[in-house]
Structure formats: structure tokens, C-alpha cells
C-alpha positions as CSV (number, residue, x, y, z in Angstrom):
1,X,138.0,54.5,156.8
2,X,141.5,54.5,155.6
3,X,143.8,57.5,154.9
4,X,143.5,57.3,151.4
5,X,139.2,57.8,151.8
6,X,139.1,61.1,151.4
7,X,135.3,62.2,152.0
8,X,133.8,63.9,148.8
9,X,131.1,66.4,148.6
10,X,128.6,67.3,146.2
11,X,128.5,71.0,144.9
12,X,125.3,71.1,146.8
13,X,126.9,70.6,150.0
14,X,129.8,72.7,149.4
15,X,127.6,75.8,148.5
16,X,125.5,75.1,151.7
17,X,129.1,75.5,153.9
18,X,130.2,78.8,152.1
19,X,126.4,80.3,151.8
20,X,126.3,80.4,148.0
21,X,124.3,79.2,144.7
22,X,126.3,75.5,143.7
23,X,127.2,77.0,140.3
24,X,129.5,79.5,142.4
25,X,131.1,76.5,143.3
26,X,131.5,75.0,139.3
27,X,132.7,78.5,139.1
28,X,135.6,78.4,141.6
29,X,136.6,75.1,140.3
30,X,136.8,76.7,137.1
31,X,139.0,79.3,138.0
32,X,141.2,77.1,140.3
33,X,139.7,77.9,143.8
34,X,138.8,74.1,144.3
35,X,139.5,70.9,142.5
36,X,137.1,69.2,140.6
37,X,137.1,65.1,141.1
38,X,134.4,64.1,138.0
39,X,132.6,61.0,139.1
40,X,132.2,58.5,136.2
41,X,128.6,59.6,135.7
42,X,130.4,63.3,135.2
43,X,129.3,65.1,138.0
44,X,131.6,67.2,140.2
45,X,132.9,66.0,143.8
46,X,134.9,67.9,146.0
47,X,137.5,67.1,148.6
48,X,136.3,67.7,152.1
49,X,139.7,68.4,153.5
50,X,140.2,71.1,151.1
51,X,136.9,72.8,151.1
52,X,137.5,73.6,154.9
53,X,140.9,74.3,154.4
54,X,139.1,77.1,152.0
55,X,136.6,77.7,154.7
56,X,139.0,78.3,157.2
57,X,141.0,80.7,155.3
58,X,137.6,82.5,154.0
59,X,136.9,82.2,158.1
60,X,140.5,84.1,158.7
61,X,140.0,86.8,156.1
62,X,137.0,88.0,157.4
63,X,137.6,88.2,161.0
């Protein structure tokens, strides 16, 4: 895998790391927590390197 294949995750998956529903997930992306990568069907895929950036931070916060 090359530098520029960044791993993508579905909503799904992402709301299974953090513990929530996925359409907390749309939500962040809404208000700017994540970045949305549309697929060219239109759903939503997320960068793996920055949802556990966010975990990790979320990690930090509550400890």
C-alpha cells in the first residue's frame, strides 16, 4: 500500500470506534469534526488517520 492509500472507513465503522449512532458521525462531518470523502455512489468515507487522531484526542480529554 502506498503513502498516498489512505484507508477509508464507512460511517458504520467510525460510530463503532467512538461508541455512537453513524448519523452522529454525518453529524460531526457536518459541523467540521471530520471530513467527508463522498464516494461516487454518494456515500460518506472517512479517513482512518484522522478518525484516530480524533480518537486519541477524545482518549486525552477524558483521562
Amino acid at each position: 500500500m502506498s503513502a498516498e492509500q489512505e484507508v477509508l472507513l464507512t460511517p458504520s465503522e467510525v460510530a463503532a470506534l467512538f461508541r455512537v449512532d453513524p448519523k452522529t458521525v454525518t453529524r460531526w462531518a457536518k459541523a467540521g469534526k471530520l471530513t467527508a470523502i463522498k464516494t461516487l455512489g454518494g456515500h460518506r468515507r472517512y479517513k482512518e488517520s484522522e478518525v484516530k487522531a480524533l480518537l486519541s484526542a477524545n482518549n486525552s480529554e477524558s483521562n
